[in-house]
C-alpha positions, 0 to 999 in steps of 0.5 A, a space after each residue: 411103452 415098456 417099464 423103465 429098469 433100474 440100473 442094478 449097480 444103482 439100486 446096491 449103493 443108493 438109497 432114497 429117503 421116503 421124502 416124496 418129491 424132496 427125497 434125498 439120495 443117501 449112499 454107504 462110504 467109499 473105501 470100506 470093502 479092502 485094506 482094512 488093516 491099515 486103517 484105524 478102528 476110529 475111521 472104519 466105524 465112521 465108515 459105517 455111517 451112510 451120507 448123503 449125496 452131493 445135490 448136484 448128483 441127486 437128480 441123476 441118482 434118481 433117473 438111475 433108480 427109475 424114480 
């Protein structure tokens, strides 16, 4: 049977704490590569932070990155 790929669009925006089985999905803030002019200093450091993913898109997450 052939290895199973990881999605290549997958595996640049999430990444999976070392939890094992109960490892979470954390991904980067969305609006943070373009008109960044108007947006407060204030809104563009919070955009830093990495949060994590809704529950319920965890597990597709996973298949994503072939864990």
């Amino acid at each position: 049977m052939p290895k199973m790929k990881t999605h290549s669009g997958a595996k640049k925006r999430f990444k999976l704490t070392k939890g094992g089985k109960g490892s979470k999905a954390i991904a980067r803030h969305a609006g943070k590569t373009h008109i960044l002019q108007k947006k407060s200093p204030k809104k563009k450091r919070q955009m830093d932070n990495p949060l994590p993913v809704a529950k319920q898109d965890v597990p597709r997450v996973k298949a994503l990155l072939g864990k």
